[in-house]
PDB file with SEQRES, HELIX, SHEET and CRYST1 records, atoms N, CA, C and O in Angstrom:
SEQRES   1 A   72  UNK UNK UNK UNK UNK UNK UNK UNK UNK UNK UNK UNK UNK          
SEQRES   2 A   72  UNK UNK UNK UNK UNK UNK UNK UNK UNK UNK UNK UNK UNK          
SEQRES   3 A   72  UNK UNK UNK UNK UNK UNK UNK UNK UNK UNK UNK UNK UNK          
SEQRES   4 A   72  UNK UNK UNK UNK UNK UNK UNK UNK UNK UNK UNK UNK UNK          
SEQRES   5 A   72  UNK UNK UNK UNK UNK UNK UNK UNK UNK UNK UNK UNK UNK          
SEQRES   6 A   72  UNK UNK UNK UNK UNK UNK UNK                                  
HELIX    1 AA1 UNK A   41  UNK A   54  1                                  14    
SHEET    1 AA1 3 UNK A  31  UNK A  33  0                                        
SHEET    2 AA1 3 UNK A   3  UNK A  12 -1                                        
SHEET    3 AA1 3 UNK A  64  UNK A  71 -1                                        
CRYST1    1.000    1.000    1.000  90.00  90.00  90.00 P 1           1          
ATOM      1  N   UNK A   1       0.841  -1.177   0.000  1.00  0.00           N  
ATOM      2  CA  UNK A   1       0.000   0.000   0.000  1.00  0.00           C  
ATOM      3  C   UNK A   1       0.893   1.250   0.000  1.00  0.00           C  
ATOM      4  O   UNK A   1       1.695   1.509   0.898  1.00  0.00           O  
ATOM      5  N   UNK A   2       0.676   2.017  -1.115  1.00  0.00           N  
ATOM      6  CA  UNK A   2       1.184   3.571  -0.768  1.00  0.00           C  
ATOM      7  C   UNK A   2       0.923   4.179   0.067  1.00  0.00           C  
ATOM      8  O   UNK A   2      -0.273   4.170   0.359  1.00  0.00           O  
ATOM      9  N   UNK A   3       1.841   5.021   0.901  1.00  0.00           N  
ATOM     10  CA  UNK A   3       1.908   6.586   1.647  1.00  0.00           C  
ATOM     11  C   UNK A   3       2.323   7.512   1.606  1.00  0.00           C  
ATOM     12  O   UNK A   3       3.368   7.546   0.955  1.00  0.00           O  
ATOM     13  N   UNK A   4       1.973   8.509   2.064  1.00  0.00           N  
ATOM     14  CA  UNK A   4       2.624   9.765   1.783  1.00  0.00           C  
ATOM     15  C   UNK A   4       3.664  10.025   3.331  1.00  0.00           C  
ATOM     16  O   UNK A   4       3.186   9.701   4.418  1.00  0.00           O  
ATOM     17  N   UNK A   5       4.801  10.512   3.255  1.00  0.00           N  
ATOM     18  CA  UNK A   5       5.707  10.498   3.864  1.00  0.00           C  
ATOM     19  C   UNK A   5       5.962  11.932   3.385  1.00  0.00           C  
ATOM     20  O   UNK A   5       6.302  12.155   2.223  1.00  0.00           O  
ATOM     21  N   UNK A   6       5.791  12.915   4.307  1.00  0.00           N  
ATOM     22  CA  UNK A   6       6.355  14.782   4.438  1.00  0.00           C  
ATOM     23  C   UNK A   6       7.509  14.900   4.305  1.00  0.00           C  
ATOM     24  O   UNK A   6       8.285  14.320   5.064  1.00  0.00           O  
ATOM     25  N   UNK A   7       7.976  15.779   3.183  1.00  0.00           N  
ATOM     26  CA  UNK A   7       9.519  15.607   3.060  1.00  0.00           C  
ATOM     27  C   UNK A   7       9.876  17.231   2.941  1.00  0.00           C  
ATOM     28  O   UNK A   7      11.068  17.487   2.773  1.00  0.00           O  
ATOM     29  N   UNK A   8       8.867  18.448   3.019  1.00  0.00           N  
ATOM     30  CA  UNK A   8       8.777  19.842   3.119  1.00  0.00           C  
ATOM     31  C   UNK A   8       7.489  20.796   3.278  1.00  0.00           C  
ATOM     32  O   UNK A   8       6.365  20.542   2.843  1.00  0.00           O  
ATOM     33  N   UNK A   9       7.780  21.655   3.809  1.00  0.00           N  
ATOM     34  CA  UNK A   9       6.783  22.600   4.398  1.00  0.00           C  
ATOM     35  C   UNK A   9       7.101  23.845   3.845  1.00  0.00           C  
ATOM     36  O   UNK A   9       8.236  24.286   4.023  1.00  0.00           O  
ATOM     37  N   UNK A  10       5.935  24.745   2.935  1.00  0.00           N  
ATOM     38  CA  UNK A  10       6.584  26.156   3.238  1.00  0.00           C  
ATOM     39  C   UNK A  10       5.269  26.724   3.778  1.00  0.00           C  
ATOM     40  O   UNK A  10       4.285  26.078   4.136  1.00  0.00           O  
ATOM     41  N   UNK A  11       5.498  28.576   3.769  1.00  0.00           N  
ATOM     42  CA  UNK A  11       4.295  29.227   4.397  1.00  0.00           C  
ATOM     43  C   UNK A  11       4.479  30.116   3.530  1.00  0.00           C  
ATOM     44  O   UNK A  11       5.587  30.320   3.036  1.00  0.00           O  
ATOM     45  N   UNK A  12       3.120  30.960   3.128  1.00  0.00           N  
ATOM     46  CA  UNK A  12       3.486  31.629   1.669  1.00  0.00           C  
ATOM     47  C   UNK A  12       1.976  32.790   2.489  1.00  0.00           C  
ATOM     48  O   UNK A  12       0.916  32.326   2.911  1.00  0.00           O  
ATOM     49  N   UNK A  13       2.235  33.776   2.491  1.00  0.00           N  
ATOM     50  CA  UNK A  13       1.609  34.892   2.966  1.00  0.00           C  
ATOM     51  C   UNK A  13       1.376  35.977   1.869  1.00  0.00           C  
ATOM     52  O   UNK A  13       2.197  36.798   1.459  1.00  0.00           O  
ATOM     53  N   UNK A  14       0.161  35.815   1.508  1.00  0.00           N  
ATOM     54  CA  UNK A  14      -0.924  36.863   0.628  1.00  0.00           C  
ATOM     55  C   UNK A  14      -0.790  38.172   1.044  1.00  0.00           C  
ATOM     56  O   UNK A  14      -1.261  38.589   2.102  1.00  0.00           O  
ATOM     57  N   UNK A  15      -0.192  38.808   0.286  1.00  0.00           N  
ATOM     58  CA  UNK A  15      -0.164  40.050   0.819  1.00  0.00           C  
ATOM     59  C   UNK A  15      -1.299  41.314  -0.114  1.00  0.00           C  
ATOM     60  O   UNK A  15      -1.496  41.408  -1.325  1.00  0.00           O  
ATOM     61  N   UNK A  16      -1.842  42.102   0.983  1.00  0.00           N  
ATOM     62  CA  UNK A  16      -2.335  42.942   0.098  1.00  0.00           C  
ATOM     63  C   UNK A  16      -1.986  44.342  -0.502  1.00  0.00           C  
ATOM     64  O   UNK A  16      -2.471  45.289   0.116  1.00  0.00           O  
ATOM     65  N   UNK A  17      -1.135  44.674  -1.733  1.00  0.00           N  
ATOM     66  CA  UNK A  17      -0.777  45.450  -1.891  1.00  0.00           C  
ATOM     67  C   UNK A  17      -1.404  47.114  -2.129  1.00  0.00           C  
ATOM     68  O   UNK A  17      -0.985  48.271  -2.159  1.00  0.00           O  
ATOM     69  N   UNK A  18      -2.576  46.409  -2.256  1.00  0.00           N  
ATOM     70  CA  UNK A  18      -3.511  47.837  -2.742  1.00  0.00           C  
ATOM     71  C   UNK A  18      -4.452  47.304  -3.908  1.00  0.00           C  
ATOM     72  O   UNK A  18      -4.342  46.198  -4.436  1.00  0.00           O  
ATOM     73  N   UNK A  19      -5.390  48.272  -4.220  1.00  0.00           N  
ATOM     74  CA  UNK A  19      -6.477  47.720  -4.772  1.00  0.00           C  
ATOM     75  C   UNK A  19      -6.590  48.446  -6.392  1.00  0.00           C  
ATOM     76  O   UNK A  19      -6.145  49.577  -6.590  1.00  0.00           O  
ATOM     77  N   UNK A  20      -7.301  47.557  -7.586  1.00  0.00           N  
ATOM     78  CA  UNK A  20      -7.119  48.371  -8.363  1.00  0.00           C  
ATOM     79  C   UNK A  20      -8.281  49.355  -8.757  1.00  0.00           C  
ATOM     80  O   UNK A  20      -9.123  49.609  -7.895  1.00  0.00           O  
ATOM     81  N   UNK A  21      -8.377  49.896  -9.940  1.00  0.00           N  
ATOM     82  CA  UNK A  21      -9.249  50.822 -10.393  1.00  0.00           C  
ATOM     83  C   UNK A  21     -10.754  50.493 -10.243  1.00  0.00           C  
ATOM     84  O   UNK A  21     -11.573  51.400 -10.099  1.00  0.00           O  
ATOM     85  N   UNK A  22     -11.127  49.132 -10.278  1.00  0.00           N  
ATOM     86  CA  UNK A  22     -12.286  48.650  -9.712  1.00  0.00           C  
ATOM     87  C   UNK A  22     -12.733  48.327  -8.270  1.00  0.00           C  
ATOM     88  O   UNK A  22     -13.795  47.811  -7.918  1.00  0.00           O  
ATOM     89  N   UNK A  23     -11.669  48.752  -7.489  1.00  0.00           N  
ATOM     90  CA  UNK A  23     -11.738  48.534  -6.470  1.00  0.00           C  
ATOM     91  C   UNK A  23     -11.282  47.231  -5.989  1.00  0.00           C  
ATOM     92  O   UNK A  23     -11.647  47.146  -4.817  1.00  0.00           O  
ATOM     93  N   UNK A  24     -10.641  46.152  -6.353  1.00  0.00           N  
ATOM     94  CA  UNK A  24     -10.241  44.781  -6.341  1.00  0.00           C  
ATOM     95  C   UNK A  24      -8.944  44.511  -5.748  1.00  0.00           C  
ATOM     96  O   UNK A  24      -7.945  45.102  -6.156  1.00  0.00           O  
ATOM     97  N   UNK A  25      -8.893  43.626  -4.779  1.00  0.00           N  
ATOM     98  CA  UNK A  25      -7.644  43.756  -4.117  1.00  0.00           C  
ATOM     99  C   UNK A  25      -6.250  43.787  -4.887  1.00  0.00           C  
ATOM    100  O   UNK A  25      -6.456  43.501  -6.067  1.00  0.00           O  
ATOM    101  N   UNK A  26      -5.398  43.943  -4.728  1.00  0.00           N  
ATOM    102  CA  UNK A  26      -4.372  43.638  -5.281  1.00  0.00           C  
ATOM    103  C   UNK A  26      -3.351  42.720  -4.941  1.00  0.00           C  
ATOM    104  O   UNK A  26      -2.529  43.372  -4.298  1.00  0.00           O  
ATOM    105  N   UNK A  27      -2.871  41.222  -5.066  1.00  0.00           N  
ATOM    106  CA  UNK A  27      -2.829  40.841  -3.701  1.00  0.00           C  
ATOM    107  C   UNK A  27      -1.129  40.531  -4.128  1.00  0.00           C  
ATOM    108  O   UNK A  27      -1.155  40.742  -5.341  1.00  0.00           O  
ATOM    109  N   UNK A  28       0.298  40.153  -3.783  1.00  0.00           N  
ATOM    110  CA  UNK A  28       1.193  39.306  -4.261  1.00  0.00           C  
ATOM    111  C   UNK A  28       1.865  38.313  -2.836  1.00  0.00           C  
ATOM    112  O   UNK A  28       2.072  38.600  -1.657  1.00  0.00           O  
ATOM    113  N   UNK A  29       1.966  37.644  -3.270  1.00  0.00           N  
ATOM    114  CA  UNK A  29       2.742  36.015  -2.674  1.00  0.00           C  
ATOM    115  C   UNK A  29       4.029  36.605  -2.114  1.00  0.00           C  
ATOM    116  O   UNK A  29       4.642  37.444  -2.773  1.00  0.00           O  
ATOM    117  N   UNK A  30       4.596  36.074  -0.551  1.00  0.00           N  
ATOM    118  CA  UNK A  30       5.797  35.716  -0.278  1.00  0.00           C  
ATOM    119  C   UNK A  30       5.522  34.767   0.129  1.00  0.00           C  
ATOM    120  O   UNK A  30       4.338  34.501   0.333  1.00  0.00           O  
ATOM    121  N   UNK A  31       6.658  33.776   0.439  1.00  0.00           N  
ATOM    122  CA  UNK A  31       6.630  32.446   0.486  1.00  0.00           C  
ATOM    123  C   UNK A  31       8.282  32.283   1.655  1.00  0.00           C  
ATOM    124  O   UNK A  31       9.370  32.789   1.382  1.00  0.00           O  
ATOM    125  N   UNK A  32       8.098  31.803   2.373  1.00  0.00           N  
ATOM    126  CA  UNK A  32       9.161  30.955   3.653  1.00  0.00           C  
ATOM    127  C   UNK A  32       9.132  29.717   3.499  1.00  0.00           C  
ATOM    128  O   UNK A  32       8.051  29.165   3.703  1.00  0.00           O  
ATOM    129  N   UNK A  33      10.209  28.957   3.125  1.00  0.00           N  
ATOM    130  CA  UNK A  33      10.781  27.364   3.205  1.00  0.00           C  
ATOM    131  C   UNK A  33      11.261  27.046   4.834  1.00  0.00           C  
ATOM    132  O   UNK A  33      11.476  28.036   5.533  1.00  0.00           O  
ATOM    133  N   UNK A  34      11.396  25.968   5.317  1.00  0.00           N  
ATOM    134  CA  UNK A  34      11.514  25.310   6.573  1.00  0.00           C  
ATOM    135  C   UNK A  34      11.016  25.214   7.339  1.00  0.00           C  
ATOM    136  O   UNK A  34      11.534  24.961   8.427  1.00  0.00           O  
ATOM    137  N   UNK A  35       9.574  25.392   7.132  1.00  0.00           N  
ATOM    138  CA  UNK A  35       8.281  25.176   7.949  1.00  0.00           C  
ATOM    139  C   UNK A  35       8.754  23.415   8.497  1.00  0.00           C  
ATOM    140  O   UNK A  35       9.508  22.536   8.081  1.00  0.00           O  
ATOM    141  N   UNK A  36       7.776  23.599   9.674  1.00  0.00           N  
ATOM    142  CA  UNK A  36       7.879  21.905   9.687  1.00  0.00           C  
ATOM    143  C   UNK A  36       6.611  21.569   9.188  1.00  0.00           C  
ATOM    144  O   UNK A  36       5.561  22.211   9.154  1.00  0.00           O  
ATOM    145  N   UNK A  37       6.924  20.377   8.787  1.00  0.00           N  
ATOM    146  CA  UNK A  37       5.477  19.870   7.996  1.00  0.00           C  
ATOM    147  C   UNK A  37       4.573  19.399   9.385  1.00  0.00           C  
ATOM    148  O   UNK A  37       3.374  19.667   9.309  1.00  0.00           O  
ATOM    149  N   UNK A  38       5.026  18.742  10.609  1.00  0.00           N  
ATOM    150  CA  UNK A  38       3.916  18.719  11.121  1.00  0.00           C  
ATOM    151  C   UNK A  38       3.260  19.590  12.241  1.00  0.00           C  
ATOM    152  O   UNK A  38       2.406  19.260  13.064  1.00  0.00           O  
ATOM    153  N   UNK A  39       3.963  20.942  12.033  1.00  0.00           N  
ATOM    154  CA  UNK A  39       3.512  22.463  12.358  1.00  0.00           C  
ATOM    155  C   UNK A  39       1.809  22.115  12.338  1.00  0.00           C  
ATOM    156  O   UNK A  39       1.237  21.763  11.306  1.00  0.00           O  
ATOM    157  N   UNK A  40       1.160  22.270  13.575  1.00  0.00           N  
ATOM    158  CA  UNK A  40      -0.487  22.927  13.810  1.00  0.00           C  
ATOM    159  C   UNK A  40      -0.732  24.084  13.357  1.00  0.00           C  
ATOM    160  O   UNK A  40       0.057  25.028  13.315  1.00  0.00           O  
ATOM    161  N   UNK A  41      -2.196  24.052  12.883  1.00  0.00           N  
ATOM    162  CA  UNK A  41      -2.438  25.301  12.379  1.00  0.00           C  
ATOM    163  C   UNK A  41      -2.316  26.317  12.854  1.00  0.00           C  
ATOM    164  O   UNK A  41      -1.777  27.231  12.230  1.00  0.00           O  
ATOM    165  N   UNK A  42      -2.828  26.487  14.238  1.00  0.00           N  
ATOM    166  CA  UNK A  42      -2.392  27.079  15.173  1.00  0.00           C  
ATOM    167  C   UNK A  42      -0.601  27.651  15.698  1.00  0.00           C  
ATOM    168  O   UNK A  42      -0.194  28.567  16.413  1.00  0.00           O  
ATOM    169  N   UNK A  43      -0.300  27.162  15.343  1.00  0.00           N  
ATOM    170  CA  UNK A  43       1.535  27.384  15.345  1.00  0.00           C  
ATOM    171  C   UNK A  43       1.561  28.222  13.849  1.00  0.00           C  
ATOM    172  O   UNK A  43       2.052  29.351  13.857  1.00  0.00           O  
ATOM    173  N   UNK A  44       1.006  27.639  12.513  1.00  0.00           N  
ATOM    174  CA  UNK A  44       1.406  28.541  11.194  1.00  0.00           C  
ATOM    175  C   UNK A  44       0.920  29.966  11.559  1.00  0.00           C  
ATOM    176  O   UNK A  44       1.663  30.944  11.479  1.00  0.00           O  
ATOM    177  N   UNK A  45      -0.656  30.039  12.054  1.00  0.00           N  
ATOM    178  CA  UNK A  45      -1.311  31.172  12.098  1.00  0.00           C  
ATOM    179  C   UNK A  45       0.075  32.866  12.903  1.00  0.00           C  
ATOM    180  O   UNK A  45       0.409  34.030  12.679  1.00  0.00           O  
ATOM    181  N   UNK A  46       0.378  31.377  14.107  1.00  0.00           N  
ATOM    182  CA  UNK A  46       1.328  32.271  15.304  1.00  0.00           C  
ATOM    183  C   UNK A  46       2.266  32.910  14.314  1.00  0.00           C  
ATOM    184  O   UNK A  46       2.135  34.064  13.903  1.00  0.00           O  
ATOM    185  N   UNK A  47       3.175  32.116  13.978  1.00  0.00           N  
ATOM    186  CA  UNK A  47       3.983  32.528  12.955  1.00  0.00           C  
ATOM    187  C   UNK A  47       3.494  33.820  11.842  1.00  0.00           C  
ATOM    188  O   UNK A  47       3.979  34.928  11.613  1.00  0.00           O  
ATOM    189  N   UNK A  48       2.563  33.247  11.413  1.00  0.00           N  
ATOM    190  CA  UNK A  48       2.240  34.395  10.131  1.00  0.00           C  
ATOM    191  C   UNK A  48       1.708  35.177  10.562  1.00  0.00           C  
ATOM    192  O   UNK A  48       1.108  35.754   9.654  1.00  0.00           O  
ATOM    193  N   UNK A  49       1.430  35.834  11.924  1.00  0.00           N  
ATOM    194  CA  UNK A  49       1.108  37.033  12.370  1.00  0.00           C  
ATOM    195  C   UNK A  49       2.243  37.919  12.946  1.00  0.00           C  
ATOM    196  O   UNK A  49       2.363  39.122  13.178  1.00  0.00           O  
ATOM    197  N   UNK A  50       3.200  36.580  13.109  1.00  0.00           N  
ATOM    198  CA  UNK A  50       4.666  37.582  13.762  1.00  0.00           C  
ATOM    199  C   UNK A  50       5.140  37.989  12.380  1.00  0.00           C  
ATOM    200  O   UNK A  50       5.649  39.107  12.461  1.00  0.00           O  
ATOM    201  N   UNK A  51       5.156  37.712  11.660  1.00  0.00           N  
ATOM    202  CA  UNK A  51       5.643  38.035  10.180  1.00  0.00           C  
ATOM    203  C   UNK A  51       4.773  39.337   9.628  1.00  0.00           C  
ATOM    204  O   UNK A  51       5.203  40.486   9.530  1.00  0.00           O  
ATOM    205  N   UNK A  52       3.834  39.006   9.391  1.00  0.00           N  
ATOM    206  CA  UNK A  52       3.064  40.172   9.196  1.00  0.00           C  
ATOM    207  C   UNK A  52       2.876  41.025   9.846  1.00  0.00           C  
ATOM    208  O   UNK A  52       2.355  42.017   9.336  1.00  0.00           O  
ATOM    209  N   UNK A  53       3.275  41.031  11.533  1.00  0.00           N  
ATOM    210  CA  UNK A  53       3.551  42.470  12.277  1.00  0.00           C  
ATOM    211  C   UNK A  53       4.535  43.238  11.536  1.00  0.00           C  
ATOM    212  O   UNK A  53       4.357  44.422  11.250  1.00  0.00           O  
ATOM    213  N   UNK A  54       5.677  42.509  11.190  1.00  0.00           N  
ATOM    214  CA  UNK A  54       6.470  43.322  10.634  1.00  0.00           C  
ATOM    215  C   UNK A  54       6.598  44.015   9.208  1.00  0.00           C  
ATOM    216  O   UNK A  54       7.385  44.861   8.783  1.00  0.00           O  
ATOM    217  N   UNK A  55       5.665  43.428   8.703  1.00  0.00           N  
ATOM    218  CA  UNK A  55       5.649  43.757   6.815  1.00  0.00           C  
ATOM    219  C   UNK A  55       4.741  45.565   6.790  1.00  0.00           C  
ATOM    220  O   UNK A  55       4.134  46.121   7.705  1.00  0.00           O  
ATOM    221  N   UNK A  56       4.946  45.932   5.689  1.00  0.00           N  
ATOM    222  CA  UNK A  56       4.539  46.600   5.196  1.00  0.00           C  
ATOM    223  C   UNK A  56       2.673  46.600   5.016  1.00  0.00           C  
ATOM    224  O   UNK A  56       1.735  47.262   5.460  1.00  0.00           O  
ATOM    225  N   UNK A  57       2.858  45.494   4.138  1.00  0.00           N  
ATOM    226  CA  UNK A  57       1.461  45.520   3.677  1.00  0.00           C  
ATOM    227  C   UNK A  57       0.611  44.202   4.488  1.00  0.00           C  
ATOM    228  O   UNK A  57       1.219  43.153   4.696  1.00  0.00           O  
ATOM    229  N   UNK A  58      -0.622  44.341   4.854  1.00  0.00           N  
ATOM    230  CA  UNK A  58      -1.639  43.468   5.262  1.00  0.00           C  
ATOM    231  C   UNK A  58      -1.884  42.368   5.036  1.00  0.00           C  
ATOM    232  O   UNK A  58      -2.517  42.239   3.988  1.00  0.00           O  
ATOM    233  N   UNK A  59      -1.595  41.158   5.729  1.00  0.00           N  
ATOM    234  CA  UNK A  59      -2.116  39.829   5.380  1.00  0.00           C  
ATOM    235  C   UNK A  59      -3.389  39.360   4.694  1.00  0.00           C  
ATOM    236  O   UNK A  59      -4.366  39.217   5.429  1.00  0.00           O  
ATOM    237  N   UNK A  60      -3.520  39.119   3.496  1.00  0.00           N  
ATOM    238  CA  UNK A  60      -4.557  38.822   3.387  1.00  0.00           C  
ATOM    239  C   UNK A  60      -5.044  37.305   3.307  1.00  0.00           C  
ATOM    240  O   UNK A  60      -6.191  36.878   3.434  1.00  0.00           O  
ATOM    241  N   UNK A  61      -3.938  36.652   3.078  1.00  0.00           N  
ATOM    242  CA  UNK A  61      -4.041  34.952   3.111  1.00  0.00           C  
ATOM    243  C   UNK A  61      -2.751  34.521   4.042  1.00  0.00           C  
ATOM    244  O   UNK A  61      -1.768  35.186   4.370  1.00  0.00           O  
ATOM    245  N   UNK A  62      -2.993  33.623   4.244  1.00  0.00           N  
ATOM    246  CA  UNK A  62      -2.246  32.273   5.020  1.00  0.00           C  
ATOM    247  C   UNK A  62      -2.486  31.269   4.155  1.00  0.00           C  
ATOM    248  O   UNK A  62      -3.527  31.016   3.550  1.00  0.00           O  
ATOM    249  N   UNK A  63      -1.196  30.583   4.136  1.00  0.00           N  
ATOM    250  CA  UNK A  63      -1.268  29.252   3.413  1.00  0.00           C  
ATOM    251  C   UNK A  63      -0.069  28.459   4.024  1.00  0.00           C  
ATOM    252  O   UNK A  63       0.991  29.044   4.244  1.00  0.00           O  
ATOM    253  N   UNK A  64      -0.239  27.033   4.321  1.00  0.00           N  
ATOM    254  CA  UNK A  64       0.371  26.079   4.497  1.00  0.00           C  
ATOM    255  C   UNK A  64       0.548  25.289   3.069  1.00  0.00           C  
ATOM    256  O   UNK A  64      -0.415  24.903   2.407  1.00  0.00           O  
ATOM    257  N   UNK A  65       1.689  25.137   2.756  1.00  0.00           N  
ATOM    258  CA  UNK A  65       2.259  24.601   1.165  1.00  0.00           C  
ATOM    259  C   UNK A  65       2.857  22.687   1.647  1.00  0.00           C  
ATOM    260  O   UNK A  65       3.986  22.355   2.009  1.00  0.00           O  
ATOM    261  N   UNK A  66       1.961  22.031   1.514  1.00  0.00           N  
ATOM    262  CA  UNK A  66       3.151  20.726   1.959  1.00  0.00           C  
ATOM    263  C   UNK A  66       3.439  20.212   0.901  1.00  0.00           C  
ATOM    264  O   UNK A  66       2.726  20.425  -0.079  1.00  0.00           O  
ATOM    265  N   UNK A  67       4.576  19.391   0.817  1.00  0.00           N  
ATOM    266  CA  UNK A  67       5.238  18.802  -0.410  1.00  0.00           C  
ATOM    267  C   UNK A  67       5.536  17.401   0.105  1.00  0.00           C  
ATOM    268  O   UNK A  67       6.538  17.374   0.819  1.00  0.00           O  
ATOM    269  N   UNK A  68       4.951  16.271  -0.063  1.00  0.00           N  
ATOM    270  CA  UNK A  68       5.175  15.092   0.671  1.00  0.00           C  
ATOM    271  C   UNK A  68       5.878  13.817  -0.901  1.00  0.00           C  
ATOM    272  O   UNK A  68       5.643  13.771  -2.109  1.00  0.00           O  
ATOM    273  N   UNK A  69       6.440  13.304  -0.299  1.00  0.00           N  
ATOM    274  CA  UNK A  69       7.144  11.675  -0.932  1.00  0.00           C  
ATOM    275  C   UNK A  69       5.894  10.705  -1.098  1.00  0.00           C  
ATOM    276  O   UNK A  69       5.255  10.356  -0.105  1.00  0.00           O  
ATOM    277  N   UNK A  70       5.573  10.296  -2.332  1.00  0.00           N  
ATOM    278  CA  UNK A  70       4.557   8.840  -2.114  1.00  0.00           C  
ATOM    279  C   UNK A  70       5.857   7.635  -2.039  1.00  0.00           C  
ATOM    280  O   UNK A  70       6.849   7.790  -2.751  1.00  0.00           O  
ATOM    281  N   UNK A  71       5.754   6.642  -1.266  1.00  0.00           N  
ATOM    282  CA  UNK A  71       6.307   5.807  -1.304  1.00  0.00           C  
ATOM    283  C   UNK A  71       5.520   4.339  -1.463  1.00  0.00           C  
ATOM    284  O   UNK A  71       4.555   3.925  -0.820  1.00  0.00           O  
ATOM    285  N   UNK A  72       5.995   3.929  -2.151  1.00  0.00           N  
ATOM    286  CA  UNK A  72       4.981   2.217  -2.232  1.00  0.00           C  
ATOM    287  C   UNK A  72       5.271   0.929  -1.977  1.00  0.00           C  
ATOM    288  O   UNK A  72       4.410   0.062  -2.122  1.00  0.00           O  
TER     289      UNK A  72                                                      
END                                                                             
């Protein structure tokens, strides 16, 4: 039987840069490698709010990115 076996984690934070002429967010991606993959959501959230204290522009997404091994 196959499994999936976690072999990377990143965290990639939506940022909102400003909105355009229609009023529509504007949003662009940063992204952090060395997450642990079995990081709680609760731990990413912690994280991506200490991060986003410090940024410029407003969080608008959180994302957990996993990248796992199938092995069979």
């Amino acid at each position: 039987m196959a499994v999936y076996n976690p072999v990377a984690s990143r965290l990639t934070l939506r940022l909102q840069m400003g909105t355009d002429s229609l009023g529509r967010p504007i949003v662009r991606s940063r992204s952090w490698s060395g997450i642990d993959p079995a990081a709680t959501a609760d731990d990413v959230v912690a994280v991506a709010n200490a991060i986003g204290s410090v940024l410029t522009y407003p969080v608008h997404e959180i994302q957990k990115v996993d990248t796992d091994e199938v092995a069979a």
